[in-house]
C-alpha positions as CSV (number, residue, x, y, z in Angstrom):
1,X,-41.5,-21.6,19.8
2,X,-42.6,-18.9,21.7
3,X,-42.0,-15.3,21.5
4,X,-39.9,-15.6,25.2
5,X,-38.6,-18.4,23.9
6,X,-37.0,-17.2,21.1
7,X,-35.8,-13.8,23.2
8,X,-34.2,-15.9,25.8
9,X,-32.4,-17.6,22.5
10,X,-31.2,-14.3,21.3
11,X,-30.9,-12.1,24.4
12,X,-30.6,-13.6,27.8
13,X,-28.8,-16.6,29.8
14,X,-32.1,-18.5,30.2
15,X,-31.8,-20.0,26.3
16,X,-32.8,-23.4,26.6
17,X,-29.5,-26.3,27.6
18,X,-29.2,-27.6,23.9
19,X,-29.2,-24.3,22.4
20,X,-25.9,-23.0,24.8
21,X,-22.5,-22.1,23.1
22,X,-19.9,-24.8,23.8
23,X,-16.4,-24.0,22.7
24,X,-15.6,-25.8,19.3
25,X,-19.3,-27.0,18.4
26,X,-20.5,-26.4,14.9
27,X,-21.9,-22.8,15.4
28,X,-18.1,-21.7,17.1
29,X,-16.3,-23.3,14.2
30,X,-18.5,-21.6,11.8
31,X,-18.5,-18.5,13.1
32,X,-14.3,-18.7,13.2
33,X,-14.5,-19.6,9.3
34,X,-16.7,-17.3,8.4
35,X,-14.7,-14.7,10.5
36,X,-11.6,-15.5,8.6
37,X,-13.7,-15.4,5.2
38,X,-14.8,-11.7,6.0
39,X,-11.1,-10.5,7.6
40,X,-9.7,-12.1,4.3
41,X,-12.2,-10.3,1.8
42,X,-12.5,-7.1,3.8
43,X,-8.1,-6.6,3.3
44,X,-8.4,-7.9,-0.3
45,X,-10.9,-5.4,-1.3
46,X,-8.9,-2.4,0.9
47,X,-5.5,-3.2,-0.5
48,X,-7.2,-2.2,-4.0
49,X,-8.5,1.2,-2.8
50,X,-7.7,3.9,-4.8
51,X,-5.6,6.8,-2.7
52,X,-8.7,9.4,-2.6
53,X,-10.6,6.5,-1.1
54,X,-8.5,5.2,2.1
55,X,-8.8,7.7,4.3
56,X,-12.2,8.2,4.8
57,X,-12.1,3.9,4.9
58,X,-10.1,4.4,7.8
59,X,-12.3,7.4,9.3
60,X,-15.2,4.4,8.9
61,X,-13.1,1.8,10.4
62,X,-11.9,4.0,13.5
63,X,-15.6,4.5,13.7
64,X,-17.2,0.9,13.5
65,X,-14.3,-0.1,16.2
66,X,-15.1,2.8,18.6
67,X,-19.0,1.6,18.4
68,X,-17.5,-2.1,19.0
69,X,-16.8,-0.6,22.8
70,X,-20.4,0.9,23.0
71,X,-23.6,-1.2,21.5
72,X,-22.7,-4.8,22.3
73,X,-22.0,-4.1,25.8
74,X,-24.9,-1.9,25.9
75,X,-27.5,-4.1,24.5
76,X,-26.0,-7.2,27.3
77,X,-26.4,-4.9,29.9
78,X,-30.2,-3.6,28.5
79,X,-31.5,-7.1,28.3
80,X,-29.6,-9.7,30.3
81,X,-30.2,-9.0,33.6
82,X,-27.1,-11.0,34.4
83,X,-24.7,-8.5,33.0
84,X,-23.3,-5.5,35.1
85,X,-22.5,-1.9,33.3
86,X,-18.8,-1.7,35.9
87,X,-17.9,-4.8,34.1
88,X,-17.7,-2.8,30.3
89,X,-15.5,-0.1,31.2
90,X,-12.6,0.3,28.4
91,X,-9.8,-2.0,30.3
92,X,-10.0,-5.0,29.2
93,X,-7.4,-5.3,26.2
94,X,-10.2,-5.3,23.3
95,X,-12.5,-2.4,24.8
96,X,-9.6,-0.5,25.3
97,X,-8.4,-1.0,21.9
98,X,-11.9,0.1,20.7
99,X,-10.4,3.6,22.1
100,X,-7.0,3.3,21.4
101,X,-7.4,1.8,17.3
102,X,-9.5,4.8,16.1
103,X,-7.0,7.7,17.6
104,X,-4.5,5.4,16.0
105,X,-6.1,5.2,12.4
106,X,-7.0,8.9,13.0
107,X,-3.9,10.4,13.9
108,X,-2.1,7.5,12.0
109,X,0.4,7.3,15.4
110,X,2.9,4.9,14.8
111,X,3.2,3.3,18.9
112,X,-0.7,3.2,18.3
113,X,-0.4,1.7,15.4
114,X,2.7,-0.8,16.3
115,X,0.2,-1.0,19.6
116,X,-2.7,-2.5,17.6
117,X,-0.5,-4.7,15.6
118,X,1.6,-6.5,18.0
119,X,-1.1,-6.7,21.1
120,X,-4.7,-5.1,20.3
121,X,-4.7,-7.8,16.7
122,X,-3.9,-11.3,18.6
123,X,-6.0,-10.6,21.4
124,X,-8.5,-10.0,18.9
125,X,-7.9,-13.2,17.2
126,X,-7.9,-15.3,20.7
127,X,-11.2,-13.9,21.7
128,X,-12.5,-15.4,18.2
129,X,-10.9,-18.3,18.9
130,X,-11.7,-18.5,23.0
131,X,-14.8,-16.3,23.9
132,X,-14.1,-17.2,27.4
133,X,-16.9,-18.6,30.3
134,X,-19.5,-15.7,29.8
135,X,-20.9,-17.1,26.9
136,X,-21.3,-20.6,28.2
137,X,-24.1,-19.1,29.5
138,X,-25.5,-17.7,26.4
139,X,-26.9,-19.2,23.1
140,X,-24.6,-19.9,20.1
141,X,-27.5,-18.2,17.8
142,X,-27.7,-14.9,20.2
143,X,-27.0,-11.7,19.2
144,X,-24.4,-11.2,21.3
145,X,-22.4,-14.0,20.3
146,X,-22.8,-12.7,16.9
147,X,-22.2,-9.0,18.2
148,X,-18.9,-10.7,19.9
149,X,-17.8,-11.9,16.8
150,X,-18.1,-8.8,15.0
151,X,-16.8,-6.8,17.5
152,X,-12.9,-8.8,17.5
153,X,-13.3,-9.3,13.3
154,X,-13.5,-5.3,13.2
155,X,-9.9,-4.3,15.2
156,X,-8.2,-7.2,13.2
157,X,-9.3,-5.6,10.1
158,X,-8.7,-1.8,11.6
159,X,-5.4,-3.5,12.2
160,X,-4.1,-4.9,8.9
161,X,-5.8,-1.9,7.1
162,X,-2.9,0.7,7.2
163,X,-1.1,-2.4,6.0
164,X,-2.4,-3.6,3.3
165,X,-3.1,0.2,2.1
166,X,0.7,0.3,2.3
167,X,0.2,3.4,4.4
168,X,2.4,2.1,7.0
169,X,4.9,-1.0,8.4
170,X,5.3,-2.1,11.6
171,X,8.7,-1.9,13.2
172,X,11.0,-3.0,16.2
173,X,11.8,0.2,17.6
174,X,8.4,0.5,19.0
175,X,8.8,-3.3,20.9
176,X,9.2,-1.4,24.2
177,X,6.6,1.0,23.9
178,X,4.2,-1.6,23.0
179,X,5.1,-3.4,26.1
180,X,5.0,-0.1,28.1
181,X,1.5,0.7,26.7
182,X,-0.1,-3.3,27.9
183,X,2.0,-2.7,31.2
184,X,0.3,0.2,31.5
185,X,-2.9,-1.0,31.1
186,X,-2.6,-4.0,33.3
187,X,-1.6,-1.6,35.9
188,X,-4.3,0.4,35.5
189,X,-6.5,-3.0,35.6
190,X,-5.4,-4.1,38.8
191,X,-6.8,-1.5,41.5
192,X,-9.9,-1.2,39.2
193,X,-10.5,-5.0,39.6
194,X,-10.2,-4.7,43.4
195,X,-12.8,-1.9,43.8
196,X,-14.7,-3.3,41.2
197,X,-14.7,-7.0,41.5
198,X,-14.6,-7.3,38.4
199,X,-11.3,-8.8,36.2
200,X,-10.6,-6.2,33.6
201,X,-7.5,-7.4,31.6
202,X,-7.6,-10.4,33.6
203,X,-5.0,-10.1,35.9
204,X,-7.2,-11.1,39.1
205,X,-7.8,-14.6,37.6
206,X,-7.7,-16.7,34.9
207,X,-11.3,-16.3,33.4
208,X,-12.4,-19.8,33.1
209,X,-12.9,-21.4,28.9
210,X,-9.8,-19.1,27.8
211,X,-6.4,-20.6,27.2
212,X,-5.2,-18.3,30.4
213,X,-6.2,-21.5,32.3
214,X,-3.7,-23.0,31.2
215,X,-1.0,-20.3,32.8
216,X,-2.7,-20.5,36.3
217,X,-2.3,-24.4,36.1
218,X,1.5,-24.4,35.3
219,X,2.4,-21.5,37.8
220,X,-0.6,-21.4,40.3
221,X,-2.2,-17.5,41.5
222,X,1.0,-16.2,42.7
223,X,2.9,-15.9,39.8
224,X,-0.2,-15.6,37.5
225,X,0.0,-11.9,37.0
226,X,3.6,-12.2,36.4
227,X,3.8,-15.2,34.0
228,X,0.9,-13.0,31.8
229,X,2.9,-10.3,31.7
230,X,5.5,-12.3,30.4
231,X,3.6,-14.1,28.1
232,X,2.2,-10.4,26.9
233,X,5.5,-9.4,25.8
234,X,6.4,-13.1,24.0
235,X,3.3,-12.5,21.5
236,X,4.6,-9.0,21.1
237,X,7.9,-10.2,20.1
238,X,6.1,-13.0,18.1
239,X,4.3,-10.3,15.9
240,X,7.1,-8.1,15.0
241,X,8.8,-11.4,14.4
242,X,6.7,-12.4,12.4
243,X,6.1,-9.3,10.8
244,X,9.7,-9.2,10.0
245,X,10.0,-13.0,8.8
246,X,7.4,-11.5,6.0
247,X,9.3,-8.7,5.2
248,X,12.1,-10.9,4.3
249,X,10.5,-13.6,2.3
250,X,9.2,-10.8,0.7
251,X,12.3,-9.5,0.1
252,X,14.0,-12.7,-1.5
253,X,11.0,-13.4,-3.9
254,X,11.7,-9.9,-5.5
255,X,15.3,-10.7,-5.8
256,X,14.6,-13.5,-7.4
257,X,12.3,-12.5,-9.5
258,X,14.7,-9.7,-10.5
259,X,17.4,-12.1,-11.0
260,X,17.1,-12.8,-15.2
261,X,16.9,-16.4,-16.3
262,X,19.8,-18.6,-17.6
């Protein structure tokens, strides 16, 4: 292999057909185990930090996630020719998280934090899951599939990390700020796209290899803005369901355990 071989493989859109990410080949669903492997160990070992140690974790975390918004979009831009700097502004739900998770972790704001929890974590997770038709141009051994992993294992951790420190729960009163916040957001989205062409948040289309396909097929372009919204604020609602379905199990295992034996 040559050496513009092996840069197209890591860099650029012009890595060789056989070498192309393809959702759920072998490198995806390695990279998705390996990501829950590292999510998994990284909470493990921060639920065990001593008290003198967590913050300045958090100051590093808040860091790493703000550089998430700044060096893999950088390094696209520097060396695939393909890749425009208006499309990495901070309003797509992850970049802007990559703003909004540090002042959260810094400030320890609970609608930032309830923010990150409910919205900023599964979109996270579903840009693991779905990269999304961008890097169906790109090779599953590049760096910035591997910089795109990194980048959405990071906020999920950021995430859980006040958590697991038990520094903080999340909590139903802040359901309608959360939605208020992503509203927010998309609204900003919207004029941006127009100006732009480009499809921060993705409320001009359905980007193509996501499961927001799926939306635009059921209810066509017209209602496709609307029916995200409204899918939005169901996984908001699922979390702090969720959330609270934990809190109870929880609840009854230490009653029981309590509860002395016949």
């Amino acid at each position: 292999m040559n050496p513009t071989d092996l840069f197209n493989i890591l860099f650029t859109r012009d890595a060789p057909t056989s070498q192309l990410w393809v959702w759920g080949n072998a490198a995806h669903l390695a990279y998705m185990v390996v990501a829950l492997a590292v999510i998994v160990l990284m909470l493990r070992h921060l639920r065990h930090l001593p008290a003198e140690r967590q913050t300045p974790a958090l100051r590093v975390l808040a860091l790493l996630v703000f550089l998430v918004w700044i060096v893999p979009p950088a390094l696209m831009c520097l060396t695939d020719t393909g890749e425009r700097w208006i499309d990495h502004l901070p309003l797509h739900l992850c970049t802007s998280a990559a703003i909004i998770i540090p002042i959260a972790l810094l400030r320890m704001s609970p609608v930032l934090l309830n923010f990150g929890f409910a919205l900023a974590l599964p979109a996270a997770v579903a840009a693991i899951v779905f990269p999304g038709e961008m890097f169906r141009r790109l090779s599953s051994f590049g760096v910035h599939y591997f910089l795109h992993n990194v980048a959405h294992i990071l906020p999920v951790i950021a995430c859980l990390a006040p958590i697991v420190m038990g520094l903080w729960r999340p909590r139903w009163r802040y359901f309608l700020p959360t939605v208020g916040i992503g509203l927010a957001l998309m609204a900003v989205a919207y004029p941006v796209n127009k100006v732009t062409g480009s499809n921060y948040f993705f409320v001009n289309w359905a980007e193509r290899g996501t499961i927001l396909e799926a939306f635009a097929s059921l209810f066509g372009n017209t209602w496709y803005v609307a029916v995200l919204a409204v899918v939005a604020t169901g996984v908001i609602a699922a979390m702090f369901g969720l959330w609270s379905a934990i809190v109870a199990v929880s609840a009854r295992r230490s009653r029981a355990a309590r509860v002395p034996a016949a």
